[in-house]
N, C-alpha and C positions, 0 to 999 in steps of 0.2 A: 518569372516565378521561380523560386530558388527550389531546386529539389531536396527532397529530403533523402535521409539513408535507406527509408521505406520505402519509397517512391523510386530511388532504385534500384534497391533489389526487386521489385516486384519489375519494372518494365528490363530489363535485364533477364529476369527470369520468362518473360512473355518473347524478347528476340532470340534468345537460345533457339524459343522452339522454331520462330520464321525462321531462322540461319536454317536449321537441320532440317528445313523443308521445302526449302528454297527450290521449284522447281526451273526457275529460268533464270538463264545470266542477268537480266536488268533486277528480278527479283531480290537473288541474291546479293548484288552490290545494292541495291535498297536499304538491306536489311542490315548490312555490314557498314553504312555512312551511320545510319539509323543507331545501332549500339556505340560504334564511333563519338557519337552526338551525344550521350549520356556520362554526366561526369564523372571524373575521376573520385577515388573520397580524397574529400578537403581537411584540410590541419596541419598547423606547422610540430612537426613529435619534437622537434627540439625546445620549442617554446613550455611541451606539454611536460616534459623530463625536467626541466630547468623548477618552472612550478609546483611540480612534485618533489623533489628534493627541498624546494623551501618549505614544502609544509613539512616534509618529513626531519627536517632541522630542528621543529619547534617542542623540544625534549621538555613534558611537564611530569614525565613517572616519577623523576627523583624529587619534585616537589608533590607529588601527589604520596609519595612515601613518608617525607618528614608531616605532613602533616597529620597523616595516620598517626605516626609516633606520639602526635601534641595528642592527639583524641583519645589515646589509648591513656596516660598519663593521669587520667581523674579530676578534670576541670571541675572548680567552683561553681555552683546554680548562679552566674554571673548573664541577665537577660540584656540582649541586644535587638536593636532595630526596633521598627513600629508596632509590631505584632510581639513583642516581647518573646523573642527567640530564645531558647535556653542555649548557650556559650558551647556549650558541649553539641547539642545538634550544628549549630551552626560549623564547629569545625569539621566533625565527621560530614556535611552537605560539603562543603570546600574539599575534603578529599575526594569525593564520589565524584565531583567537578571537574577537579583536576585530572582525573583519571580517564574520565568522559571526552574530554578534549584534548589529552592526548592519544585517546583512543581515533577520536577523528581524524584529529591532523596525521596519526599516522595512517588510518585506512582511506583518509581520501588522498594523500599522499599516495600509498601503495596502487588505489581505482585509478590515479591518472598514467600512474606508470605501466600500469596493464594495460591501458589504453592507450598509450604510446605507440607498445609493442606491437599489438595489435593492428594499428592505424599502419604503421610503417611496414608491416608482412602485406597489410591489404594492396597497399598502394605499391608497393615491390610486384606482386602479381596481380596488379590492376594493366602497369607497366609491359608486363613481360606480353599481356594478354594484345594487349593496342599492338604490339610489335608483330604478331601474329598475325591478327585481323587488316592491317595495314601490308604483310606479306601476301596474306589472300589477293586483298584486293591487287597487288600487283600482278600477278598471273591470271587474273581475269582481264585487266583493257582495260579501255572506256568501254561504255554502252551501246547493248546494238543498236540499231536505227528500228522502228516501226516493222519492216517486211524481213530483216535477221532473226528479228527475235521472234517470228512466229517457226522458223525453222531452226535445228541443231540437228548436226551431223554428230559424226562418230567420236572425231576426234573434238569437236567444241563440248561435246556431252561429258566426255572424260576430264579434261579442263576444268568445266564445271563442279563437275563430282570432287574433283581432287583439292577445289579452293574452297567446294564446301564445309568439304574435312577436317581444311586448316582450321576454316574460321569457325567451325562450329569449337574446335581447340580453347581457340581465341577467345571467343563469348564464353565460353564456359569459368575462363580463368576471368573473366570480367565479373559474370554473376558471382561465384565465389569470393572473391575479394569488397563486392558489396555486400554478400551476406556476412562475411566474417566483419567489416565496418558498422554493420548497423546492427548486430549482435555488439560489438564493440561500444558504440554509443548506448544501446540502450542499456549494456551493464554500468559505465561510468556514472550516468544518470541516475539511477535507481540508487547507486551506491552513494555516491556524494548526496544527493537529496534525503536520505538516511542518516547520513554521518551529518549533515546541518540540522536533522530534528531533533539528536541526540546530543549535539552541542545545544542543552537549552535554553541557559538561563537570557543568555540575551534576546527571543525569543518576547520577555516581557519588559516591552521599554514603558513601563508606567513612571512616571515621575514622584508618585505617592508612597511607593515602596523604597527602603533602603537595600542594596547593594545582596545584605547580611539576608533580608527577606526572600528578596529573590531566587537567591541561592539555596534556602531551606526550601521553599517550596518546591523550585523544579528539581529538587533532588530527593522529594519524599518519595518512598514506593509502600505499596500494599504489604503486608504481611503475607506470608509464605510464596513460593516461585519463586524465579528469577527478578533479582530486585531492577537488571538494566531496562526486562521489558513488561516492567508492572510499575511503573512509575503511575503515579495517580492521576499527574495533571498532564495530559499528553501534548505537543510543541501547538499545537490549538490551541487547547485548552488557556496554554499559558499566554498566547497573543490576546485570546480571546479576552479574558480576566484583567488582562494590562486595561484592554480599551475601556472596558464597562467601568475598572475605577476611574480612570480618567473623565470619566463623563457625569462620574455621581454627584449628587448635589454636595452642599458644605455637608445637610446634616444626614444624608445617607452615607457620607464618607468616613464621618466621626460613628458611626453605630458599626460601619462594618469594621473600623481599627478598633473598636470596643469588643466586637465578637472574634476577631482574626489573634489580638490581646489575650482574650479571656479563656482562651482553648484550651483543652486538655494534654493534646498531643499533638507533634507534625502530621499526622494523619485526619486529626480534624480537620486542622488548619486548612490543609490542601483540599479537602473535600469540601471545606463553605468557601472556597476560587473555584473549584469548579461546578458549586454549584452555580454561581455567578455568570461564569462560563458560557453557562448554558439557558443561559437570559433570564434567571429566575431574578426578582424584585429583593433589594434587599430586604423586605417584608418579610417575605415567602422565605429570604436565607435567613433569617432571624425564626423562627417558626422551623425549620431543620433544623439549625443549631439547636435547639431549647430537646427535639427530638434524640441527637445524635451523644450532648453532652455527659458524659461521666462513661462512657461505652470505650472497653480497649479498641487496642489495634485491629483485634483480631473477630471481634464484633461488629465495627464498620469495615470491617474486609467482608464479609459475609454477607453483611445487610446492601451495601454500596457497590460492591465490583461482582459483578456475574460471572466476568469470565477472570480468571487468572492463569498465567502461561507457568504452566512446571520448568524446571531445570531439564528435562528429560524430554519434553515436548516432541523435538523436533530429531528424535533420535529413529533411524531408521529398522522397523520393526516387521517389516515384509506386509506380505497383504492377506484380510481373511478368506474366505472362501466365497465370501459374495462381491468381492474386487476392491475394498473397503478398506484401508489402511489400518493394520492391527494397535497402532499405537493412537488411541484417541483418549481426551480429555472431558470428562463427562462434566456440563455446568449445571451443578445443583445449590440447592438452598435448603439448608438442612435434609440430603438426600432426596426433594423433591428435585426433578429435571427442568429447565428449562426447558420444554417440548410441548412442539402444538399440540393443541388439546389435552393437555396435562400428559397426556399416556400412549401420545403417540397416533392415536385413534382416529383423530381427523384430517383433512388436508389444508388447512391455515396455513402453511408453508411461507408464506408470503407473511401474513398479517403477523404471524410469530416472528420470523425470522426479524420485522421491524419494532417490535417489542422489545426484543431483546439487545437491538443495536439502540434504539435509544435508549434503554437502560445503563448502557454500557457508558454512554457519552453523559447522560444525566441523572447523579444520586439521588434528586428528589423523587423522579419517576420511580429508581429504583427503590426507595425506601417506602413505596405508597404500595406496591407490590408485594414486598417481603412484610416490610411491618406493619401494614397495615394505616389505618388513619391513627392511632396512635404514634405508631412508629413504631413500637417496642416489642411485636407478638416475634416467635419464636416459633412458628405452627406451620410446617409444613403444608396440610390438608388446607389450611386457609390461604396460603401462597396458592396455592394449586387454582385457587378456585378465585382468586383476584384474575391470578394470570391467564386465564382459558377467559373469563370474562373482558379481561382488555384485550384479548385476541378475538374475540369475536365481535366486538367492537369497530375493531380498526377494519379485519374483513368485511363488514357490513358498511363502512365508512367508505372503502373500496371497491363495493356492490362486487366483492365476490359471490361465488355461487353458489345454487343451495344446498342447504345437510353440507355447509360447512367445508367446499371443495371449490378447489380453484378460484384465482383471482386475474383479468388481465391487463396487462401491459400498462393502460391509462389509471387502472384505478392502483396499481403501485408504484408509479410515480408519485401518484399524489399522495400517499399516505406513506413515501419516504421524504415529498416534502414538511407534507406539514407534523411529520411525529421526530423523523431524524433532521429534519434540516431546520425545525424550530428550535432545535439545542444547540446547531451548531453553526445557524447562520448562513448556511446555504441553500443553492437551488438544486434540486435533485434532476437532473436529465437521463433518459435513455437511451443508448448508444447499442445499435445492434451490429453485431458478430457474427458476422456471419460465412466467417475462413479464417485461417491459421494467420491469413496476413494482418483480419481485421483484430484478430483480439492481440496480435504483438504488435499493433501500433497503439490500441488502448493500452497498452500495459504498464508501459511509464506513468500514465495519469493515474491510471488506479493502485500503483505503487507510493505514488509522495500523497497521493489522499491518505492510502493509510496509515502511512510513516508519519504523517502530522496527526492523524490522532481518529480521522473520518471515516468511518466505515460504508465500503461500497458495495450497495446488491448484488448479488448476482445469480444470472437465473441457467439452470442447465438441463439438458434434453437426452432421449435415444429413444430406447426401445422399451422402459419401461414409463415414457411421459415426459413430464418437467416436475422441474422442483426449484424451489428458491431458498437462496441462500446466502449468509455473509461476508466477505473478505472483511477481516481485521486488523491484520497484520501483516507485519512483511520482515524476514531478517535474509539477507544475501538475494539467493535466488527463490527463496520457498515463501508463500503464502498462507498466513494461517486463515485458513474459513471456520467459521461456526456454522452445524449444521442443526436447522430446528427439530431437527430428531433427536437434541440435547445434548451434542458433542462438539468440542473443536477438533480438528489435527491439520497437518502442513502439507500442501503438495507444491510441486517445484512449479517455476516458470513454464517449462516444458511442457509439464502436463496442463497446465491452466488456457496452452498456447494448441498443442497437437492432440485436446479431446483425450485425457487423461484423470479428468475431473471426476468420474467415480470412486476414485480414493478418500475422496471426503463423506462418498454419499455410497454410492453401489456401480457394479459394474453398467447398470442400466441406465446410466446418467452423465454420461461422460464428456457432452461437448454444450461449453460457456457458449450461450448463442446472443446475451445480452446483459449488459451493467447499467449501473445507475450513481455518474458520477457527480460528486459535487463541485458546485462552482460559486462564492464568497455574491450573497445579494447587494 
């Protein structure tokens, strides 16, 4: 069985302690064959350097510049591809493209070269460590016999002690150099799984769309924020909507390029894919369309995306007074909050927190929320009051408990498969946490979940209870949660890893003891 980087740093970090406690000579050569026996980390860095410099070769800025230049220029209403693109979006998508993927190519370029570095310091004082631990053992012997080793004199004791010393040296420069390796791996991963979501028009290999289409879609974003990380259709979204045309009949294919055609805006556009996305019936997306049509950008930003990421998000704003991170982003709809029980008042935490991730993944649910079965209301107080009722709904659907508090573990899996994983096509599983070791081996999966677009539950504990809540996002090392007390903000790796997770919620809530990730049915 091949070990992982986790696998050893953790038994690495376990003979540390045997070495330094090693009370008898056989023990201690035990424990020093035993770390011996644990691999070195593996990788060739010159291979990793080599392929980092080619990606970092693939220079598209000065093509993602001239083509800015054609966009800025004032193109003719000249319509392209099947969904009749307007000339002008289409170029300005082509540069936002081009910039994207030179963006990638050079930061997954830059992630392997940092992991190069990285791997080659590890393995330099992986080296020095074996040389060590190999000097212990030679100042110990072989091993006593059965009736030596119930006795130690003075001078075998000192011996002892003295190759302990080495080797506890020894081990230590071993553990290190796995921790630094599997810190190493898990940053390379996180980052290149990121940098191929946001490379993403190839993401949708449908044979029905033209080239032109592609490219407008996965480059539309929501109005206001950050346009890289409010894209509409997220690297999901956009597989997802490949396959579903691919499978439409003749004449479900001809009504959705009649409505994909007949759009008002790219912002439509991308919103009746991802309603698709999200398994709605081309019926049911015929019926949102009819809903959504003649509404600006900034009207289906409102109605359709709950949450939107600021420019300023992720800017570091120190912490309130209740351990709380000062910079958070309040999700409302027309100043109503996304918060359990409208006001905060009850403990839906669970059932909410899944309301609101499915809304995020599907416009329809969203628009049934905000606007109502019309579509069209505008009314906060009525949002308010769809929203606490589909949260008490899905609690009740979860046999949470009563007056409205607490939900557990079985009954929110299942009502993060069947509300979030009927949008997105997955199976929702719970993976408990329960050490610093368990939630940094989860954390890669729960990083490319939601770098492709899935949002993963997550549930956190202390001294003032539990609470549930959601990861949404992810840029470098920080995770953006929503919290159903109506807010987003970002906390690092670290803290999501070392019980720091109060910054999202309060100082009473700080250690992830379990997630709920997805997996493709």
């Amino acid at each position: 069985m091949t070990e992982s980087t986790g696998d050893r740093r953790k038994r690495l970090g376990e003979l540390c302690k045997t070495i330094a406690s090693a009370g008898s000579k056989n023990d201690l050569i035990d424990a020093i064959h035993d770390a011996l026996a644990v691999s070195a980390p593996v990788g060739s860095t010159a291979t990793l350097e080599s392929l980092a410099k080619l990606y970092q070769k693939q220079d598209l800025a000065d093509l993602g510049k001239r083509i800015d230049r054609v966009a800025k220029k004032g193109l003719p209403d000249v319509w392209a591809g099947n969904t009749s693109v307007l000339a002008s979006d289409a170029v300005a998508a082509a540069g936002r493209a081009a910039n994207a993927v030179d963006r990638a190519c050079y930061g997954g370029g830059l992630a392997l070269l940092t992991f190069a570095d990285a791997l080659k310091d590890a393995q330099t004082q992986d080296s020095g460590g074996r040389e060590t631990l190999r000097e212990a053992l030679g100042t110990l012997g072989g091993k006593d016999g059965w009736f030596d080793d119930l006795y130690e004199d003075d001078v075998e004791e000192a011996v002892r002690l003295k190759a302990r010393s080495l080797a506890s040296l020894g081990a230590d420069d071993l553990h290190k150099a796995a921790i630094a390796a599997d810190d190493a791996a898990h940053a390379v991963a996180r980052d290149l799984n990121k940098w191929v979501a946001e490379a993403r028009i190839g993401k949708m290999s449908t044979g029905n769309l033209t080239a032109v289409d592609k490219l407008v879609l996965a480059e539309t974003s929501a109005v206001d924020g950050d346009p890289v990380t409010n894209e509409i259709l997220t690297a999901h979204d956009l597989e997802r909507a490949g396959l579903r045309l691919d499978g439409l009949s003749a004449a479900d294919r001809a009504a959705m390029d009649g409505m994909l055609a007949g759009s008002d805006s790219p912002q439509e556009r991308a919103y009746l894919m991802k309603a698709l996305a999200a398994g709605h019936s081309v019926a049911e997306v015929e019926r949102f369309q009819g809903k959504i049509q003649g509404h600006d950008p900034e009207w289906l930003r409102r109605h359709l995306t709950p949450v939107v990421t600021a420019l300023d998000s992720m800017d570091d704003e120190g912490l309130a007074s209740d351990g709380s991170n000062n910079n958070k982003d309040y999700v409302a709809f027309d100043g109503q909050r996304w918060i359990q029980g409208g006001d905060g008042s009850e403990g839906t935490c669970v059932a909410s927190s899944t309301v609101t991730a499915r809304a995020i993944v599907d416009p329809l649910y969203a628009l049934d929320l905000t606007g109502g079965s019309s579509g069209q209301e505008d009314d906060p107080e009525a949002f308010k009051r769809r929203l606490v009722a589909e949260q008490h709904r899905l609690h009740t659907e979860g046999d949470g408990g009563d007056h409205w508090e607490g939900m557990g573990p079985d009954g929110q899996e299942h009502i993060a498969d069947s509300t979030i994983g009927a949008a997105t096509g997955d199976d929702y599983q719970r993976h408990d946490l329960n050490s610093a070791d368990d939630r940094r081996a989860a954390l890669t999966d729960v990083e490319k979940a939601v770098a492709d677009g899935r949002p993963v539950p997550v549930d956190v504990q202390g001294k003032d209870g539990a609470h549930a809540m959601t990861i949404i996002g992810q840029q470098g090392d920080k995770l953006q949660i929503y919290n159903p007390w109506g807010s987003t903000t970002w906390v690092s790796e670290n803290d999501f890893i070392n019980g720091h997770m109060g910054k999202a919620a309060d100082s009473g809530l700080n250690d992830a003891y379990s997630v709920y990730l997805p997996t493709a049915k």
